[in-house]
C-alpha positions as CSV (number, residue, x, y, z in Angstrom):
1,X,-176.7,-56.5,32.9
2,X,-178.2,-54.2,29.9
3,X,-181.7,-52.9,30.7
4,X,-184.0,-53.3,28.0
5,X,-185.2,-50.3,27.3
6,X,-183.0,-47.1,27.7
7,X,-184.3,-44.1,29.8
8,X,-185.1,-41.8,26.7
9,X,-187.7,-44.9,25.9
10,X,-189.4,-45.2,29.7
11,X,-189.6,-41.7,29.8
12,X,-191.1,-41.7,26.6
13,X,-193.6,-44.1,28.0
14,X,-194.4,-42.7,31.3
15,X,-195.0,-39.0,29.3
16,X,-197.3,-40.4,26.5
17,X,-199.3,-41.8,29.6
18,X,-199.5,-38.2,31.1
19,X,-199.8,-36.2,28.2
20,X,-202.8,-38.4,27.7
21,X,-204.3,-38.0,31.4
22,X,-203.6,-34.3,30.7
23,X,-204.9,-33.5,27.7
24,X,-208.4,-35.6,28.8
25,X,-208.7,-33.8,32.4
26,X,-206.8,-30.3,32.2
27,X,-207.3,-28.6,28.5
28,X,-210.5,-27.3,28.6
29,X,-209.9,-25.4,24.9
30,X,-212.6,-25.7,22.5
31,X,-210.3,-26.3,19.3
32,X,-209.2,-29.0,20.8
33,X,-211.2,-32.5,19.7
34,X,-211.2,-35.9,20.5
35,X,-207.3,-36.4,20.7
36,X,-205.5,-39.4,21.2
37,X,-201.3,-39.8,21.7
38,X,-200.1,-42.5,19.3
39,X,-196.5,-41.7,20.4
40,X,-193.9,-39.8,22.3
41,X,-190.3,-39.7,20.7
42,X,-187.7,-38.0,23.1
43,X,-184.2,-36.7,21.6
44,X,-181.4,-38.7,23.5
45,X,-180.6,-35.7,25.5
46,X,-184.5,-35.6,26.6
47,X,-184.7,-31.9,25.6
48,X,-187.2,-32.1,22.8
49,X,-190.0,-34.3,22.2
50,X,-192.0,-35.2,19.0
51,X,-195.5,-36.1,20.1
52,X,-197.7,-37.4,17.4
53,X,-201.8,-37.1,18.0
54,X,-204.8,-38.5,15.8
55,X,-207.9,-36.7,16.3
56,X,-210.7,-39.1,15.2
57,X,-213.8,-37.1,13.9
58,X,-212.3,-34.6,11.9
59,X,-211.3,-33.7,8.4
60,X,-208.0,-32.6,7.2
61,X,-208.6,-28.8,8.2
62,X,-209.8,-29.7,11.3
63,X,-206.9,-32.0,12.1
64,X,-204.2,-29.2,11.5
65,X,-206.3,-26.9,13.4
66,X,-205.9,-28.9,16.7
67,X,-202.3,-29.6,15.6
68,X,-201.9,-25.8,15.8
69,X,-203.8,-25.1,18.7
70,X,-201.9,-28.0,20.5
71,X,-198.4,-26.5,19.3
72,X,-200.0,-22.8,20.7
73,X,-200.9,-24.6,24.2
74,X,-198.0,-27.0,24.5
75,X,-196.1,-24.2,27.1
76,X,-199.3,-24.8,29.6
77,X,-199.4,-28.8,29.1
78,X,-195.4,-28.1,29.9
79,X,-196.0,-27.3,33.3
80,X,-198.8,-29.7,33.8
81,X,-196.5,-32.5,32.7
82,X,-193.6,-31.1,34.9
83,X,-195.5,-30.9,38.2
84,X,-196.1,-35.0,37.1
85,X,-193.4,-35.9,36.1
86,X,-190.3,-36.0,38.4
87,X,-188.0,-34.7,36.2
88,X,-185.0,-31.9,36.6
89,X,-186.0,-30.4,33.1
90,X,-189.2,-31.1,31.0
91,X,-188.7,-31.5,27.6
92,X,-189.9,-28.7,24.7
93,X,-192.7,-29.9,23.2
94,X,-193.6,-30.4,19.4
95,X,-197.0,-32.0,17.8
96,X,-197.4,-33.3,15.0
97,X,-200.3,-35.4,12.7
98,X,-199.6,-39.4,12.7
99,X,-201.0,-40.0,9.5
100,X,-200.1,-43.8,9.8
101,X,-203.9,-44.3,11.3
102,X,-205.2,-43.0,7.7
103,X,-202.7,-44.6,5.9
104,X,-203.7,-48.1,7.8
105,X,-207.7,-47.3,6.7
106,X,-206.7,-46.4,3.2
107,X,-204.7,-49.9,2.3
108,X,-207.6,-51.4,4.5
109,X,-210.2,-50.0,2.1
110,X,-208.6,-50.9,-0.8
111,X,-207.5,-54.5,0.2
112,X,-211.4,-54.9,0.8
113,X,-212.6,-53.4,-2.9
114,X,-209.9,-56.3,-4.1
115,X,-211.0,-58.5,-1.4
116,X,-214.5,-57.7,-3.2
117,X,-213.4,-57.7,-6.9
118,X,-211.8,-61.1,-6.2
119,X,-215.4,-62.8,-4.7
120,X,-217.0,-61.1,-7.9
121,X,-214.6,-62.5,-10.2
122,X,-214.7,-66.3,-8.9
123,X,-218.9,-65.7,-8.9
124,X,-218.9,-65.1,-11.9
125,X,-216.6,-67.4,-12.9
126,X,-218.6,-70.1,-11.4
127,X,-221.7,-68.9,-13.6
128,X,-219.8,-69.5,-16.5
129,X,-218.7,-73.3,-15.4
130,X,-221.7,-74.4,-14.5
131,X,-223.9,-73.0,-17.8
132,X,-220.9,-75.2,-19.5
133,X,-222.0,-77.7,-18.1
């Protein structure tokens, strides 16, 4: 019987959980804002992992700058996440922006100024048929 997710995918899961636990109750380091793991994406080998963070609040330098301090404290939130994690070796750790939250506000916005146009439009539109009349 094939499982439906593979190990690389539940240990994925399990760490994104942790990181997050971590990164709320252990890293005390001012750089560091309002974080929040969108996902953790393990190699198949589990030795490296891509973990990408949105920090809400912030503006583009200040979103780098907790990507940087991240990547600078990853080694302590290494060991954190191995005395957690039951695990023979912890995987290297790697953060990086997930700019699919922006992305997501940006079409958002501008499906709402067409949204918007679109209400004008049949307003006016409207004005027009009924002074016809």
């Amino acid at each position: 019987m094939a499982r439906e997710f593979g190990r690389s995918q539940r240990v994925a899961s399990e760490m994104q959980k942790e990181l997050a636990t971590i990164l709320q109750r252990e890293v005390h380091d001012p750089r560091i804002g309002f974080v929040t793991i969108n996902e953790v994406v393990l190699s198949k080998d589990l030795a490296v992992a891509k973990i990408y963070v949105t920090v809400l609040n912030a503006d583009e330098a200040g979103k780098q700058t907790n990507v940087v301090a991240l990547n600078e404290i990853s080694p302590f939130i290494r060991h954190e996440l191995a005395k957690r994690m039951r695990l023979r070796h912890i995987s290297e750790l790697h953060f990086y922006y997930d700019f699919s939250f922006d992305t997501g506000m940006r079409v958002a916005e501008l499906l709402h100024e067409i949204d918007g146009d679109t209400q004008a439009d049949d307003g006016a539109s409207a004005e027009t048929t009924a002074q016809d009349d």
